[in-house]
RODOGU-616659 format. One line per field, with one value per atom (N, C-alpha, C): residue number from 1; x, y, z. Coordinates in steps of 0.1 Angstrom, whole numbers, padded with zeros to 4 digits, m for minus. Layout:
N
koltor = c(NUM; ...)
u = c(X; ...)
v = c(Y; ...)
w = c(Z; ...)
This chain:
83
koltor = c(1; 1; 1; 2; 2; 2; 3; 3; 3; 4; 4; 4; 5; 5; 5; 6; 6; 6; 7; 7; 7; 8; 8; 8; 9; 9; 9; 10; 10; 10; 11; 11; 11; 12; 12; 12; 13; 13; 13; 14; 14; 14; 15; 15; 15; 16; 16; 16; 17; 17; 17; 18; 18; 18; 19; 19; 19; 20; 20; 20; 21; 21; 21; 22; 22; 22; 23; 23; 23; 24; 24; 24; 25; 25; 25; 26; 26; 26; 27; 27; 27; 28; 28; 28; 29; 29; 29; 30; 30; 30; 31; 31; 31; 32; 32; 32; 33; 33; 33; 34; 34; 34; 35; 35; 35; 36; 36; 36; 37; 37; 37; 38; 38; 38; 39; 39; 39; 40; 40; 40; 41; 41; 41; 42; 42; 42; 43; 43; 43; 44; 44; 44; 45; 45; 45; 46; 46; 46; 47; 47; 47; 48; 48; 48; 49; 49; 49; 50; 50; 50; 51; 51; 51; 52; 52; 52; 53; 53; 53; 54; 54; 54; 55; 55; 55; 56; 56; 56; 57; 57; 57; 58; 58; 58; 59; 59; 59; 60; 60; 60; 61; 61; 61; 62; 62; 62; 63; 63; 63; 64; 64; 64; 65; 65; 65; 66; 66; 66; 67; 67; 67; 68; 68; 68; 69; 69; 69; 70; 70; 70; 71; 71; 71; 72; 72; 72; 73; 73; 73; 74; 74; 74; 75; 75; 75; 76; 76; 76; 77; 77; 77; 78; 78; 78; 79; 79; 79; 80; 80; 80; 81; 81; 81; 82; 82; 82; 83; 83; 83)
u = c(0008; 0000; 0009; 0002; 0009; 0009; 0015; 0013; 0015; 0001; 0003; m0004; m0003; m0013; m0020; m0028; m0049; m0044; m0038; m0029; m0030; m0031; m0031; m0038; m0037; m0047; m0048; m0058; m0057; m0059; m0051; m0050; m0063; m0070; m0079; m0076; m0088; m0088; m0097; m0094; m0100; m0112; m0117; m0131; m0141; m0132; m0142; m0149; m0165; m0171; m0172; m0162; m0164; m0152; m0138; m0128; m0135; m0146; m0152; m0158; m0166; m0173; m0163; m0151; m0142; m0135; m0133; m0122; m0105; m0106; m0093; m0087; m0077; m0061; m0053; m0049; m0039; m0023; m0024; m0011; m0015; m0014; m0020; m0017; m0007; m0009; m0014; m0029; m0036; m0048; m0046; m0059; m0069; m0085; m0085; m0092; m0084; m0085; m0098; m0104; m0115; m0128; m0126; m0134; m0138; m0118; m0119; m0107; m0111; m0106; m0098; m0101; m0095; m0084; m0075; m0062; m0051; m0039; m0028; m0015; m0008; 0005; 0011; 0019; 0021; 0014; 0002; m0008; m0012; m0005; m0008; m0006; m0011; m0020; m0010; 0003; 0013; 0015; 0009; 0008; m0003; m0012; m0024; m0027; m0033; m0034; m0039; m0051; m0058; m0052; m0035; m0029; m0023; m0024; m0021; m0006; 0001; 0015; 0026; 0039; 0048; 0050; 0052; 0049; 0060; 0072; 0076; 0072; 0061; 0058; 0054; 0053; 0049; 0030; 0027; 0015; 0008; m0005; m0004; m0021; m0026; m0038; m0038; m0055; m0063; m0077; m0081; m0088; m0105; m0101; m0117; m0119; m0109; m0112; m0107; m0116; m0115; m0108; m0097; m0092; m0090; m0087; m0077; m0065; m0058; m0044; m0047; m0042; m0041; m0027; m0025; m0009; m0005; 0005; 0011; 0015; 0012; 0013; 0000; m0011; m0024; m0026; m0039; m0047; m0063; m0070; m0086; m0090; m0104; m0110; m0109; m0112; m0113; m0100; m0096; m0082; m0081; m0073; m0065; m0051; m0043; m0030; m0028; m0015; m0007; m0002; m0003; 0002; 0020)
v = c(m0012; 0000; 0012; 0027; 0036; 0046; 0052; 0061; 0071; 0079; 0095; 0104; 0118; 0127; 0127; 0116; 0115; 0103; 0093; 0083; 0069; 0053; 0046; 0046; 0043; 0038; 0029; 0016; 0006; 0005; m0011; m0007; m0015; m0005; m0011; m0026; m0031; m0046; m0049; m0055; m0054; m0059; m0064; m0074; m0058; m0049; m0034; m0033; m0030; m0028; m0015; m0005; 0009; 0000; m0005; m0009; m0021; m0028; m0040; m0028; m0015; m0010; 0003; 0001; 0009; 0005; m0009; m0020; m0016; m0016; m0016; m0030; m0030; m0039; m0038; m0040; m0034; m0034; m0049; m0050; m0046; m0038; m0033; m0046; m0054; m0060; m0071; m0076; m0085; m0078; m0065; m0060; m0070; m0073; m0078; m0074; m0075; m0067; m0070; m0079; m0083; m0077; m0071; m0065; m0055; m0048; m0033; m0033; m0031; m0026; m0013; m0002; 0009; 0004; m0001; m0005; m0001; 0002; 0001; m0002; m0008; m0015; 0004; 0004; 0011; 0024; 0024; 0028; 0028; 0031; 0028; 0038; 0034; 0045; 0058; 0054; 0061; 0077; 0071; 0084; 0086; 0085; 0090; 0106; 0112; 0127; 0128; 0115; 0120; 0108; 0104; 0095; 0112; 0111; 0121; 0121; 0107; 0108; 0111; 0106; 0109; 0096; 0098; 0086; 0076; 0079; 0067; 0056; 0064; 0055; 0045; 0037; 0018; 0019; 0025; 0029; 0044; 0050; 0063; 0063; 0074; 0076; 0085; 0081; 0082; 0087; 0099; 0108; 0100; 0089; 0083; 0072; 0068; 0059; 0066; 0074; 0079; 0068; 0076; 0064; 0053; 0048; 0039; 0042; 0029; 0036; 0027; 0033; 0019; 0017; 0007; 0005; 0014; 0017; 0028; 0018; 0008; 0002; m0006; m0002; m0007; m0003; m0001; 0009; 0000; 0014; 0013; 0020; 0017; 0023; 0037; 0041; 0058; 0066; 0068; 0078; 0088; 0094; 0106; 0110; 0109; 0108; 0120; 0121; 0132; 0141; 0152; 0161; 0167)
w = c(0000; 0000; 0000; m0004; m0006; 0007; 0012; 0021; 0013; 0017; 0013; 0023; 0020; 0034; 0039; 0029; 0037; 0036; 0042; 0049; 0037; 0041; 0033; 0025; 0005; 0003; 0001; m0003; m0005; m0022; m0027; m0039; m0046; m0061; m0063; m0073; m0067; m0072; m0085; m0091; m0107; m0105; m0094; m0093; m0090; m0084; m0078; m0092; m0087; m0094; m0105; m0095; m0105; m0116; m0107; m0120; m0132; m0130; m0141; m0152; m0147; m0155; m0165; m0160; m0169; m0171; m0172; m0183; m0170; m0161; m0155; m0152; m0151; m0159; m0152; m0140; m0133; m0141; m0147; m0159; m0167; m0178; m0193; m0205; m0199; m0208; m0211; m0197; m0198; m0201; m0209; m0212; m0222; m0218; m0227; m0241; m0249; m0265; m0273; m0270; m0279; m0276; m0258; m0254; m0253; m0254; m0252; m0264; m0273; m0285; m0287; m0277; m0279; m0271; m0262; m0257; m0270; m0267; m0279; m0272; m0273; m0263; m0267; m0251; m0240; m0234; m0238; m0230; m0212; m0207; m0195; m0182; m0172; m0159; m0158; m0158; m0155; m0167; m0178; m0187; m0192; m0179; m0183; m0177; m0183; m0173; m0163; m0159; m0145; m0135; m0139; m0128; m0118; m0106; m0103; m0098; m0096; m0089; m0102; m0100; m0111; m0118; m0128; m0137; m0135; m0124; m0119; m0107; m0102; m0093; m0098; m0088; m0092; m0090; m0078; m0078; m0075; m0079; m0078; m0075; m0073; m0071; m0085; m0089; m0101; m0096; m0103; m0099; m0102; m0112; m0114; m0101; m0095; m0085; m0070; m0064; m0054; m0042; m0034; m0023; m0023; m0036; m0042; m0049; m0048; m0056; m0068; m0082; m0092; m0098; m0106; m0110; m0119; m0119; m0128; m0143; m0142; m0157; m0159; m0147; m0152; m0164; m0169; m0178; m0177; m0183; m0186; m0194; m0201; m0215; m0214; m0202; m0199; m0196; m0209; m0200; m0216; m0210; m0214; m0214; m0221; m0227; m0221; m0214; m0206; m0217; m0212; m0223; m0218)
């Protein structure tokens, strides 16, 4: 788990219901592709814009899963490419 200022979070688990309904992966590269077709290999949490840590962390908080952390090489259908 990660410690940060509003203390542990726990990390989310791919069974969480918000993570089934937005295609989350904690590996990106057991995304599954037949399902979620928009995936593209190296797509993942860490360079997404609403990962909020630095894109080296291993895990980071994500602004769509409140008080969870997710993998920094997860990914899900919903993201946004860091600018």
């Amino acid at each position: 788990m990660i410690s940060t200022a509003a203390g542990i979070q726990a990390k989310l688990d791919e069974k969480d219901p918000q993570a089934v309904a937005l295609g989350y992966f904690a590996d990106s590269t057991k995304t599954d592709t037949k399902k979620l077709p928009n995936y593209a290999a190296g797509q993942v949490c860490r360079n997404c814009a609403v990962y909020e840590l630095k894109a080296s962390d291993l895990w980071g908080a994500c602004r769509l899963y409140a008080g969870k952390q997710v993998a920094g090489k997860g990914w899900r259908s919903a993201r946004a490419k860091r600018g």
